[in-house]
C-alpha positions in Angstrom: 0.0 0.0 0.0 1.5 3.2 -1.1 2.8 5.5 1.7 0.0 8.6 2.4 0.9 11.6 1.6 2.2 14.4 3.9 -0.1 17.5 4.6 1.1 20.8 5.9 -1.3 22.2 8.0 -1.3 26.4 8.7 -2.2 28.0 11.4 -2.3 25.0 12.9 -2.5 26.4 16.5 -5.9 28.2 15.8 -9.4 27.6 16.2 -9.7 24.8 13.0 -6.1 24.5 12.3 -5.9 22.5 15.4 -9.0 20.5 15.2 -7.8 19.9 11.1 -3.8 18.9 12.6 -5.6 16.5 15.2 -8.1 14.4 12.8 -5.7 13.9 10.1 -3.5 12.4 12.7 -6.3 10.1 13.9 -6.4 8.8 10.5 -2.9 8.8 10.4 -1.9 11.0 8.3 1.4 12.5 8.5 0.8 15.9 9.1 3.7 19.5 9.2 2.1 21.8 11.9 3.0 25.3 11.3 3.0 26.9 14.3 4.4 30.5 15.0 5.4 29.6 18.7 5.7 26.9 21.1 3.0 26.6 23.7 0.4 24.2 24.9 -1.2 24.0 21.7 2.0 22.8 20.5 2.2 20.1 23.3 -1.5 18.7 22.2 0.0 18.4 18.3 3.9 17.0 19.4 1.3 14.3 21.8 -0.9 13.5 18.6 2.8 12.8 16.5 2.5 15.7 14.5 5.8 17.4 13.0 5.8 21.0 14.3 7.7 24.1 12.3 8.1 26.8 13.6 8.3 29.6 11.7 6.4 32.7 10.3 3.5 32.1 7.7 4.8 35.4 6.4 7.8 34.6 5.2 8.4 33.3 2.1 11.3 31.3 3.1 10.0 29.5 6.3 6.7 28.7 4.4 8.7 27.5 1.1 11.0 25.4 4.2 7.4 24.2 5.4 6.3 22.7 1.9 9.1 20.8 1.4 8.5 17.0 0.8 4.3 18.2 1.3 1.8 16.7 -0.8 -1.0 18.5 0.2 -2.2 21.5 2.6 -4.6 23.4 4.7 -4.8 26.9 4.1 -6.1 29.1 7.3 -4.6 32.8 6.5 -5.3 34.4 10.2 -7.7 36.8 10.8 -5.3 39.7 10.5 -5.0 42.9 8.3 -2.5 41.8 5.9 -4.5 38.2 5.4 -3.8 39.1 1.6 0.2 38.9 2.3 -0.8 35.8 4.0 -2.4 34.4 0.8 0.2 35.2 -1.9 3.0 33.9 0.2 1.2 30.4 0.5 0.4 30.4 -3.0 3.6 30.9 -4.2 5.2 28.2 -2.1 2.5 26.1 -2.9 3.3 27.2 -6.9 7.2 26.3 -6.2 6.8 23.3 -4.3 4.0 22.1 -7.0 1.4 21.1 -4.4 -1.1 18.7 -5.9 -4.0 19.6 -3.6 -4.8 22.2 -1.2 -7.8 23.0 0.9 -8.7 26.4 1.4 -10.8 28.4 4.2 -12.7 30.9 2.5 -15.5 33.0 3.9 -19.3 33.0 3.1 -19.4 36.5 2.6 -16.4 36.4 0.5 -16.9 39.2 -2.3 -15.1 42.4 -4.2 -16.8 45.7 -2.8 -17.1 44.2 0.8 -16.9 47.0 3.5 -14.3 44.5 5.3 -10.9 44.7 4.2 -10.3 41.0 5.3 -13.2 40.2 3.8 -11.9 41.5 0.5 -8.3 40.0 0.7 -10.1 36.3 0.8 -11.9 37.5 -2.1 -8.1 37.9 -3.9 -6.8 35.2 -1.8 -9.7 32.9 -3.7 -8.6 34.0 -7.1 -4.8 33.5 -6.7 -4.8 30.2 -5.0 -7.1 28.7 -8.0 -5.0 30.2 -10.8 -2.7 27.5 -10.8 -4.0 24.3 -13.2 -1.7 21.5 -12.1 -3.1 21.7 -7.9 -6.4 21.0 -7.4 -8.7 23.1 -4.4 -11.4 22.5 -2.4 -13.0 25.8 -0.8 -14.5 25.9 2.6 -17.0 28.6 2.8 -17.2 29.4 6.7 -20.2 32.1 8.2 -20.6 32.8 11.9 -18.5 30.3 14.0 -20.3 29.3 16.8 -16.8 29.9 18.7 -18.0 33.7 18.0 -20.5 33.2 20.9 -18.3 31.5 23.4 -16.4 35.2 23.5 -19.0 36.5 26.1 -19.7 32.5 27.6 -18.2 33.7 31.0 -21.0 36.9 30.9 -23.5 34.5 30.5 -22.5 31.9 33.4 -21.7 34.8 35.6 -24.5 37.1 35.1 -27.4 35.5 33.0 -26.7 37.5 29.7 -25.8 37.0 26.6 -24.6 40.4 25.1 -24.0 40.5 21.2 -25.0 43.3 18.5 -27.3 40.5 16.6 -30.5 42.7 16.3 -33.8 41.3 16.9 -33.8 38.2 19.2 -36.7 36.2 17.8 -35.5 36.0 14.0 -33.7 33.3 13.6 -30.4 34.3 11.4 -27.4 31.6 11.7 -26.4 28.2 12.1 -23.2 28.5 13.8 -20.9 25.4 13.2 -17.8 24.3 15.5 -14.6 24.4 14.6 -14.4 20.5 14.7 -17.1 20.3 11.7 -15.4 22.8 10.0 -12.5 20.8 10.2 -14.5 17.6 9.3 -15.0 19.1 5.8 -11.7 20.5 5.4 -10.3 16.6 6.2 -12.6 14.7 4.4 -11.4 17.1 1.5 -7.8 17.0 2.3 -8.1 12.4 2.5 -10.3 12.4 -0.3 -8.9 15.0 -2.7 -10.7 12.8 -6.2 -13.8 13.3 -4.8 -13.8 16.9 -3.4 -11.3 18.7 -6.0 -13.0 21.9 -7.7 -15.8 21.6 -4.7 -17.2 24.2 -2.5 -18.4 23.7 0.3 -20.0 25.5 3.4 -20.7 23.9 7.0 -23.2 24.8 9.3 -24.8 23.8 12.2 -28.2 21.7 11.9 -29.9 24.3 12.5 -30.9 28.1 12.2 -31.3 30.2 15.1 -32.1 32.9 16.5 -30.1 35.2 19.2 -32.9 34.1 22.1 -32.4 30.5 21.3 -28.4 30.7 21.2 -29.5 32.2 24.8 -31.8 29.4 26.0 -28.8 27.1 24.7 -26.2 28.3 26.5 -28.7 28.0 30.0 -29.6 24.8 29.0 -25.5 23.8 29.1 -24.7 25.8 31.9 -28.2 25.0 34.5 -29.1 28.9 34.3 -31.5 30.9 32.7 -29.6 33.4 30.2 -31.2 36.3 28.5 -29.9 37.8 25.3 -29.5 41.3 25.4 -28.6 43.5 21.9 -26.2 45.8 22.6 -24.2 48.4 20.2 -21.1 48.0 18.1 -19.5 50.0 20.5 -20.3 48.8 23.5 -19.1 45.4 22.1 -15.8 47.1 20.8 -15.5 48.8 24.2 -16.0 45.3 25.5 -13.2 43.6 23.5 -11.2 46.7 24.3 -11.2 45.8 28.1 -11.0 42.4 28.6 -8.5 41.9 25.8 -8.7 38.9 24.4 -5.6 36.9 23.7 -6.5 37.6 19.7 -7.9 40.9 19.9 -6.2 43.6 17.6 -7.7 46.5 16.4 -8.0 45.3 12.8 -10.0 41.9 13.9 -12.5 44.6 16.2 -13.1 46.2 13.0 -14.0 43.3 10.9 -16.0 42.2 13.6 -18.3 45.1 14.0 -18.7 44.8 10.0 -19.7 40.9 10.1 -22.4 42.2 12.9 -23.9 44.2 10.7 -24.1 40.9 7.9 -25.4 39.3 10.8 -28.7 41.8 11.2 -29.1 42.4 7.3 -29.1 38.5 7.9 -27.1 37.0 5.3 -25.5 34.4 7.6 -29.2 33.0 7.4 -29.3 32.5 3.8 -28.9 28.9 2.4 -28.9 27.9 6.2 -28.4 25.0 7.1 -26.7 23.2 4.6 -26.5 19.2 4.6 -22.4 20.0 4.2 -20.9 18.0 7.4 -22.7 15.2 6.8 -22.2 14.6 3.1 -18.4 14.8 3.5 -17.5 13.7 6.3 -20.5 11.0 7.3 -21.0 12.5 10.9 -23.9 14.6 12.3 -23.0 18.6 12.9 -23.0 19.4 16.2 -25.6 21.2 17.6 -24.8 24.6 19.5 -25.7 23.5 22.8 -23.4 20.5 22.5 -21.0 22.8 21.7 -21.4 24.8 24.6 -21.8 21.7 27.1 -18.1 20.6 26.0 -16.9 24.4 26.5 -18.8 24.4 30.1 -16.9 20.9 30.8 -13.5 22.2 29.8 -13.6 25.3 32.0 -14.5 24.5 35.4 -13.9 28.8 35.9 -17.4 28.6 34.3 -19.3 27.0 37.2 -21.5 29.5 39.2 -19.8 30.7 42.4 -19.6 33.8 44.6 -16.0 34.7 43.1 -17.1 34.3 39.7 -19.7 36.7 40.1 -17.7 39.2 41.7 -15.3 38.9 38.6 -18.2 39.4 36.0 -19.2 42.3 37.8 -15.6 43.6 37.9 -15.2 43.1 34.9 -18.6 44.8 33.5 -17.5 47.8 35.5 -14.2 47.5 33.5 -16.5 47.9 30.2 -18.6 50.7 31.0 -15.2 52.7 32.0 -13.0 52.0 29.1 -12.8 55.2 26.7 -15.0 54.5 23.8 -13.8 53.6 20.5 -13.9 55.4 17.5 -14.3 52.6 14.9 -14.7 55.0 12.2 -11.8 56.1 13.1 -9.4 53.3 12.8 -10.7 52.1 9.9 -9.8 55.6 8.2 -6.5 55.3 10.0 -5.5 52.0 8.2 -3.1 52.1 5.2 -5.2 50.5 2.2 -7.6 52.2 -0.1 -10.8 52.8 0.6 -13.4 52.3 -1.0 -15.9 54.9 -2.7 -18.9 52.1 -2.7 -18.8 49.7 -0.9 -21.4 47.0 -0.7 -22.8 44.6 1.7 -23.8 41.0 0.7 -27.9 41.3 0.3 -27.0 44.4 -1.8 -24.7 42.6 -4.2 -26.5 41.0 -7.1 -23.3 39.1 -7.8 -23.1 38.0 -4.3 -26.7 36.7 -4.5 -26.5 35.4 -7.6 -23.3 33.2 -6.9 -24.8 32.4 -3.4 -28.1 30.7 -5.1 -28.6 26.8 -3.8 -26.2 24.5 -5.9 -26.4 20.8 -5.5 -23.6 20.4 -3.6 -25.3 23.0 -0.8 -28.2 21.7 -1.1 -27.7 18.0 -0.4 -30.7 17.1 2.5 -30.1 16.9 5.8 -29.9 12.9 7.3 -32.6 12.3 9.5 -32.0 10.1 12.1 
């Protein structure tokens, strides 16, 4: 039997670069991880027998180091202003190195006039990685992760709310998938490459949802009732900006308060769900809640208790006295062109018309 090929694996200390390291080694698969530092992460892919590099996924001489003697790769550009830096680099390694198959992480909203920058440079990043005849790609069209709502998880076990800018909380307007399902297509693509080559394809959860629900779910995990409340851009931003995050940077805050505002035009909700997980990768998507329980279970800070309390409070005092920020601003402040026009995805007939059911989204759901 002939020897399986290796796959190089980016960001593979992020939220599906892991997940996509750690199930290609369960079948395994040989697998680079390209990691930019050593840390626990690390630890869970050295454990799983994955070959770390460590390098920058910038440079085009650590990631031309990181292709050699690949056959195949996961491409994750990180959610970071010059994504579109990201993107060429890979693609000319990839180009060099004569990749035969690559799997790439897209974006649903994915289109030319976007207001997001980011959202724009996977638009590019799209175009360049498929320009090449000889390697084959599969796209991955990802919306709203679920891991999106887990930001303000500790809000909710601490206090009972669930504070996001989502708009009105009875329509229903995304089925969040986790970044193991999202991996699940991106390895059953990567394993597979004959029958997914030239494919797009976009995971979801089972099923479309509204803000109260994603509320009522995350009680339902953590034995308390939880209320959404909508609040502002800013006060999310303001948020973000106090509690720091370890990935928070201004440019991702940005982007952010842009997918929001997808998110209450709705266009997260359209085509939702799609039959995606199961068709590739045989197994059921996970439903939020699940999702949430195995969060809960891994962070026992999440329990209710006196001291947790205190610390939510604390730490929505923090909120309500950090100095307001000016998104407007920053995004005039960055260093690209901006645009006269932009447009969002409902008002894009090119958009819509490219994001109409296709067979391949519109495979049925399995009912058990």
């Amino acid at each position: 039997m002939p020897a399986k090929p290796k796959i190089l694996v980016t960001s593979a200390s992020g939220k599906t670069g892991l997940q996509v390291a750690l199930q290609l080694r369960a079948k395994a698969y040989p697998v680079r991880a390209f990691i930019r530092q050593r840390d626990h992460r690390s630890d869970i892919l050295e454990r799983a027998g994955a070959e770390l590099f460590v390098g920058d996924q910038y440079s085009l001489s650590d990631m031309r180091n990181a292709m050699n003697g690949v056959q195949r790769a996961y491409q994750c550009a990180p959610t970071a202003p010059n994504g579109l830096h990201f993107n060429a680099v890979f693609t000319v390694a990839a180009y060099e190195a004569k990749i035969e198959h690559v799997v790439t992480l897209s974006q649903w909203l994915s289109s030319v006039d976007h207001p997001s920058l980011f959202t724009r440079e996977v638009y590019l990043g799209d175009i360049l990685i498929g320009m090449r005849p000889e390697m084959s790609v599969t796209t991955v069209n990802v919306g709203w992760f679920a891991e999106n709502y887990l930001m303000v998880l500790g809000m909710a076990a601490h206090l009972g709310q669930f504070t996001m800018p989502l708009g009105d909380g009875d329509v229903k307007k995304n089925a969040a998938p986790s970044n193991e399902d999202i991996a699940r297509v991106a390895v059953g693509a990567l394993t597979d490459p004959a029958r997914h080559a030239g494919k797009t394809y976009r995971p979801t959860g089972p099923t479309l949802l509204s803000p109260n629900e994603v509320a009522e779910a995350m009680g339902r995990a953590l034995g308390r009732r939880v209320r959404y409340v909508d609040i502002s851009e800013r006060m999310m931003v303001k948020a973000l900006k106090a509690l720091r995050p370890a990935n928070y940077s201004e440019a991702a805050v940005t982007q952010l308060a842009i997918y929001s505002e997808e998110y209450r035009r709705g266009a997260f909700a359209v085509n939702a769900p799609t039959g995606d997980v199961f068709q590739v990768s045989g197994h059921e998507p996970e439903a939020f809640e699940s999702i949430v329980r195995r969060k809960v279970a891994d962070q026992p800070d999440l329990a209710r208790s006196l001291f947790g309390s205190i610390g939510a409070i604390g730490s929505f005092l923090k909120i309500l006295t950090t100095r307001a920020f000016d998104l407007d601003h920053a995004q005039k402040q960055r260093d690209y062109v901006q645009l006269s026009s932009s447009s969002y995805c409902l008002d894009d007939a090119t958009w819509t018309e490219k994001h109409q059911p296709k067979d391949v989204q519109a495979a049925p759901m399995r009912v058990a």
